[in-house]
C-alpha positions in Angstrom: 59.2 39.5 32.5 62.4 39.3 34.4 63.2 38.6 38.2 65.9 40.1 40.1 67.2 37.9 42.8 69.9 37.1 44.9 72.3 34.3 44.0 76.0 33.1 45.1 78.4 34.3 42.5 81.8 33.7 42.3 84.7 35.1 39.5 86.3 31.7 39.2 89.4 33.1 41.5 88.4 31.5 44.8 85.9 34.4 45.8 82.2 34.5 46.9 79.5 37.1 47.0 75.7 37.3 47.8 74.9 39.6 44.7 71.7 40.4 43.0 71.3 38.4 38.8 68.6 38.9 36.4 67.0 35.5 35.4 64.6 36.2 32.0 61.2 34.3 31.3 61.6 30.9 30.1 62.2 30.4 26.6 59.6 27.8 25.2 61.5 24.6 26.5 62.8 25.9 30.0 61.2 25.6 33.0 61.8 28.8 35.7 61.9 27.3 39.4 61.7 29.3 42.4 64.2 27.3 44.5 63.2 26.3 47.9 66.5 24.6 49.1 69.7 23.7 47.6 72.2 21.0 49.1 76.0 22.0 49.2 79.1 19.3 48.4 83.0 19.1 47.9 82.1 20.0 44.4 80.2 23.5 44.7 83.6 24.6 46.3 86.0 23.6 44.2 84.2 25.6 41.6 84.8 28.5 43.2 88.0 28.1 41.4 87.1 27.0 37.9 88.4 30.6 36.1 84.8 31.6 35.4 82.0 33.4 36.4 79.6 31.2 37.9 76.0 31.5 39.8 77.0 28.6 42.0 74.9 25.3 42.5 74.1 22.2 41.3 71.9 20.1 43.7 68.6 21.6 44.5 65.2 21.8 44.9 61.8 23.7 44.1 58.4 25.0 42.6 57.9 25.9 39.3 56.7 29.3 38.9 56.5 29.6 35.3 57.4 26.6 31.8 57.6 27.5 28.2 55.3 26.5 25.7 56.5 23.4 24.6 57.3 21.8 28.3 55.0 19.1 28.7 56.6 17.3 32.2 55.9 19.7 34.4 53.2 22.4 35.3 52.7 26.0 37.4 52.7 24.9 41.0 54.7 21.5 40.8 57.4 20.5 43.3 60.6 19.7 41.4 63.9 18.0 41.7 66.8 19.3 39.8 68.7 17.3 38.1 72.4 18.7 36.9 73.2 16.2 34.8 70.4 17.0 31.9 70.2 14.5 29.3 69.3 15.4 25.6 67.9 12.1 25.3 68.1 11.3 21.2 72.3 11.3 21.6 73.8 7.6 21.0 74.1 7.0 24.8 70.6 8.8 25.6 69.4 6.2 23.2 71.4 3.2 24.8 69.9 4.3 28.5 72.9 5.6 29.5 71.8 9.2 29.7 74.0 10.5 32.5 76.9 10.3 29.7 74.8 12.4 26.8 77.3 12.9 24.5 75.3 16.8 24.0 74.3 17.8 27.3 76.6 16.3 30.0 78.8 19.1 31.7 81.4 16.4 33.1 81.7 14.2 29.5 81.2 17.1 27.3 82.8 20.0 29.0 84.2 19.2 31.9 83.9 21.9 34.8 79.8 22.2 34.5 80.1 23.3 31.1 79.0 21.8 28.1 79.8 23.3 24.9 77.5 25.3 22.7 75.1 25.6 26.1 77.5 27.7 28.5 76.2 31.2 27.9 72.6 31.7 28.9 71.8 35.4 28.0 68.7 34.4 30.0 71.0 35.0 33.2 72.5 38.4 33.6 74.7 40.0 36.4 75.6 43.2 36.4 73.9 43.4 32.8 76.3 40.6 31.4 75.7 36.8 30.6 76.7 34.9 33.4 77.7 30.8 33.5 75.5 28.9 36.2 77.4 26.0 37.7 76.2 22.8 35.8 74.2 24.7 33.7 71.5 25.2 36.7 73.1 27.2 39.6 70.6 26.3 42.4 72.3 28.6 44.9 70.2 31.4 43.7 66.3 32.5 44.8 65.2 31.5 41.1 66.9 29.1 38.0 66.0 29.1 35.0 66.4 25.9 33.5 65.8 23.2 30.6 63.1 21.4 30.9 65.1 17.8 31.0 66.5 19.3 34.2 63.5 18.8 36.3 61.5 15.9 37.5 58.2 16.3 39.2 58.7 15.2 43.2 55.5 13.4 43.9 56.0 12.8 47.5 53.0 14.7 49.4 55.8 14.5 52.6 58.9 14.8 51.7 60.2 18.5 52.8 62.4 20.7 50.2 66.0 20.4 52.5 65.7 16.7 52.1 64.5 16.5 48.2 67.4 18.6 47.6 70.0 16.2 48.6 68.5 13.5 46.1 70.4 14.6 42.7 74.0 14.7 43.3 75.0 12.4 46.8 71.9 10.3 47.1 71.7 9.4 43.8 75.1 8.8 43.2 75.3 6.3 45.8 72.2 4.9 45.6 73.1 4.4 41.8 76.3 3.0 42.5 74.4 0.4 44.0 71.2 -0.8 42.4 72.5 0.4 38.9 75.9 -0.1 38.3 77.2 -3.0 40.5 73.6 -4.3 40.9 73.9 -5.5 44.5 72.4 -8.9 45.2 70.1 -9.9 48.2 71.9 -11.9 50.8 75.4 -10.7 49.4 78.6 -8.5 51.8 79.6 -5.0 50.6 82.3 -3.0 51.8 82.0 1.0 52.0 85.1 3.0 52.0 84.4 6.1 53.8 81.1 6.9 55.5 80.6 10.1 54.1 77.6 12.0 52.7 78.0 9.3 49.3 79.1 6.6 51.3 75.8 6.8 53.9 74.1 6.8 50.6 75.8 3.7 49.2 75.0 2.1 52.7 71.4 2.5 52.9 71.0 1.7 49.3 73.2 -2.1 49.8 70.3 -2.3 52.7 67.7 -2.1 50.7 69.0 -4.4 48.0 69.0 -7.0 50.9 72.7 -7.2 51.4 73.6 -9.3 54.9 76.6 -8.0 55.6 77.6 -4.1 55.3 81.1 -3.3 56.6 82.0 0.5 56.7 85.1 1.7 57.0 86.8 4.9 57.6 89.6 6.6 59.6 86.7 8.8 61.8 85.4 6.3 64.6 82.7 9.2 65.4 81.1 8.4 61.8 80.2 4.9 63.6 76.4 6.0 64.9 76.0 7.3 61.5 76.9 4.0 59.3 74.8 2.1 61.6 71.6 4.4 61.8 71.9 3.7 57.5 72.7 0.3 58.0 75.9 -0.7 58.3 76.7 -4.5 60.2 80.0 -3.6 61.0 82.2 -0.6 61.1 86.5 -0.9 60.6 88.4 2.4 62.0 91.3 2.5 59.6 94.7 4.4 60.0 95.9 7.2 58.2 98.9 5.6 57.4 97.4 2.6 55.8 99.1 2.5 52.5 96.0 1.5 50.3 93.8 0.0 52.8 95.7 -2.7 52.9 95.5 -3.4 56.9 91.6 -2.6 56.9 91.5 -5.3 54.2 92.7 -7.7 56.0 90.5 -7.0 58.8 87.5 -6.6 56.7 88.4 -9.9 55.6 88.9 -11.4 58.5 85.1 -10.5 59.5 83.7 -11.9 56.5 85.3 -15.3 57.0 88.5 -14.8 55.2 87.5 -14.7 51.6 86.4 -10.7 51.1 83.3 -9.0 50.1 81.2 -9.6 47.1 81.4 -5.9 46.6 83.5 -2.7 47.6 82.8 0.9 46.7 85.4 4.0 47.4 83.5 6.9 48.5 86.4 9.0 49.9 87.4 10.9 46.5 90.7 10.5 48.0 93.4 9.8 44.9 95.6 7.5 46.5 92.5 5.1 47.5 91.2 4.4 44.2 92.7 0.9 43.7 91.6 0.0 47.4 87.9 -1.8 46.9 90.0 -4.0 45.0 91.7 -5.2 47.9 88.7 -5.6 49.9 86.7 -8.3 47.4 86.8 -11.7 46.8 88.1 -13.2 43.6 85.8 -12.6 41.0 84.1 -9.6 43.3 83.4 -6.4 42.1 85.0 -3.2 43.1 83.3 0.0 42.2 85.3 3.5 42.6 82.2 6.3 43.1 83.7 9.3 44.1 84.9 10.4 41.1 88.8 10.1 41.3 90.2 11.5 38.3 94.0 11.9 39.0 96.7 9.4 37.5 97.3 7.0 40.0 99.4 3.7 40.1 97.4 0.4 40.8 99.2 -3.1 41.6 98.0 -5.3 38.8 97.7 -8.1 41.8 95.0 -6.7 43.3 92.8 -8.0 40.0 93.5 -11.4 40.7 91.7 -13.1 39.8 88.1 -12.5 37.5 87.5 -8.7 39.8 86.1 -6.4 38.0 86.4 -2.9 38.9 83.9 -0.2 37.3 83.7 3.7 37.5 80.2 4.8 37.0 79.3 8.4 36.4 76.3 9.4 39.1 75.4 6.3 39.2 74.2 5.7 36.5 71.5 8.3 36.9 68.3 8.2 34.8 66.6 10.8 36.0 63.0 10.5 35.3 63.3 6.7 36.0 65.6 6.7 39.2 64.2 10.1 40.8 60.7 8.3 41.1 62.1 5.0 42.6 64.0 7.2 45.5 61.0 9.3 45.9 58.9 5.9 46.4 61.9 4.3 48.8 61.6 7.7 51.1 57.9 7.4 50.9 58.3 3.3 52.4 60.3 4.8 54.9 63.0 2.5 53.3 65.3 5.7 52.6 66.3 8.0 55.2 67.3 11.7 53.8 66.2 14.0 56.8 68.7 11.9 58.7 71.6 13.1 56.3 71.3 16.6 56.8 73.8 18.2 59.6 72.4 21.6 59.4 70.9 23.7 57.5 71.7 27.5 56.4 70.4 30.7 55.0 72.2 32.3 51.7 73.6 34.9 53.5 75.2 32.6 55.6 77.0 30.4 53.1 80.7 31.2 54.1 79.9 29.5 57.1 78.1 26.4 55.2 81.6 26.3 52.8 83.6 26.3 56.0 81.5 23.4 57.7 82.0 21.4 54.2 85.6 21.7 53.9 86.0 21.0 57.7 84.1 18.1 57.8 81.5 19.1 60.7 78.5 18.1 58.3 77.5 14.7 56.9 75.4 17.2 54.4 74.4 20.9 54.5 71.5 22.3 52.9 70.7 26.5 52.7 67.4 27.0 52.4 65.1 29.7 50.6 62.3 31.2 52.9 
């Protein structure tokens, strides 16, 4: 039987309306969650502008209220994390363990724009009466989603609350993948984090628990200080605006870590002209990874490799959903993770204009709108 429910739509031309969609029963390998709270990023407002219809969304969390015959991962009653990045998991990368690059499912390898073809047009969505797109194939800004069943992972925390599980599948675990997945951060080692933003608090609390000594933030904000320490940064750089690459931070990042640079640097600012700047920040032979997802052309100084750096571009860090989820879950559980923390404020649907505004301002480290 279908539910009508309220959702944030959008026509792809920069607009945004509360509206009411139709969401159908799950088919026998989707899993219908009522969603509880859904976290906001840079990312649900540039799709406003994608050209297409969209139920907006793509980090969130819930219960499920209803799974298809053949779901076996999750029950009626279970609290879920959704996870946007679905794998199909029998693909040549699901097979290899790389399953946030699925050659089938993934919206940003396949499709591009939270689209994958083949899978865009769920009839099982409706708005005024017509198939609707939801944003990365889940659209979490909505009272119910109807998903695949890949999509969720069963949040076994008994205290974590929905506002903070939210957060965990885009920012959080793109960091904290960054981290322990891609660049595999070594106990005892220095990192440098480039931008303490919603990612970069991420990528700083995760270097912490790997048991890195020295954790250097640095961003042009000084009031983003209290934060990057709370999460565990040693030391915190104010750059300048005007710093052409980074290149005057570096040398006083350097200069606090004895002259040689870090072992590791991770760009968190999703700001183009930044991409090459980790590499400036590491030793010879460091590692420089760019995590914010910089996809313009951009022209890097062939220097800054020298010598033996390596510089990597992980997709959401490296996410494995039903293998990372858990190990966050269990860090938040140790009281090793802070998530809570993260959150700036917190908003009703209705009131999402405002939560947009706050984004693209820059008043919130991370804003969640909540479901009553």
């Amino acid at each position: 039987m279908a539910i009508f429910c309220k959702a944030a739509i959008t026509d792809g031309d920069g607009s945004l309306l509360i509206d009411e969609i139709e969401v159908a029963a799950p088919a026998e390998d989707e899993v219908l969650v009522q969603i509880k709270a859904a976290g906001l990023c840079h990312t649900d407002y540039d799709s406003l502008s994608w050209k297409k219809q969209l139920v907006l969304g793509h980090e969130g969390a819930g219960i499920v209220v209803q799974t298809g015959n053949l779901v076996k991962n999750v029950k009626e009653g279970d609290s879920v994390i959704l996870n946007w990045a679905t794998p199909c998991g029998h693909c040549f990368q699901c097979l290899e363990g790389n399953q946030n690059i699925c050659e089938n499912n993934s919206p940003v390898v396949a499709g591009g724009n939270g689209y994958t073809p083949g899978h865009a047009v769920f009839s099982s969505t409706k708005w005024k009466g017509k198939p609707i797109l939801r944003s990365f194939n889940l659209g979490t800004l909505s009272q119910y989603a109807l998903v695949k069943s890949l999509a969720v992972v069963r949040n076994t925390s008994k205290n974590m609350p929905f506002d903070a599980a939210s957060i965990i599948s885009c920012g959080v675990m793109t960091g904290y993948g960054s981290v322990v997945n891609a660049a595999k951060v070594q106990a005892g080692s220095s990192v440098v984090v480039l931008g303490a933003g919603g990612v970069g608090l991420n990528v700083i609390q995760a270097a912490k628990i790997s048991g890195a000594a020295r954790i250097v933030a640095v961003d042009i904000n000084e009031s983003k200080s209290d934060m990057a320490y709370q999460f565990g940064a040693t030391d915190f750089v104010v750059a300048d605006k005007q710093d052409t690459g980074l290149l005057l931070a570096a040398k006083q990042v350097k200069e606090l870590l004895g002259g040689r640079g870090a072992d590791y640097a991770f760009e968190c600012t999703a700001i183009p002209q930044l991409g090459a700047a980790p590499l400036a920040m590491v030793r010879n032979a460091g590692t420089a990874v760019q995590v914010s997802g910089i996809e313009q052309e951009i022209t890097i100084d062939m220097r800054l490799f020298e010598w033996d750096k390596i510089y990597m571009n992980p997709l959401y860090g490296k996410c494995r959903p039903e293998v990372d989820f858990p190990k966050i879950i269990n860090q938040y559980d140790q009281g090793n993770l802070l998530l809570k923390e993260m959150i700036t404020r917190t908003y009703e649907l209705k009131d999402i204009k405002t939560a947009f505004d706050d984004l693209i301002k820059g008043r919130n480290a991370k804003g969640v709108i909540v479901f009553p």
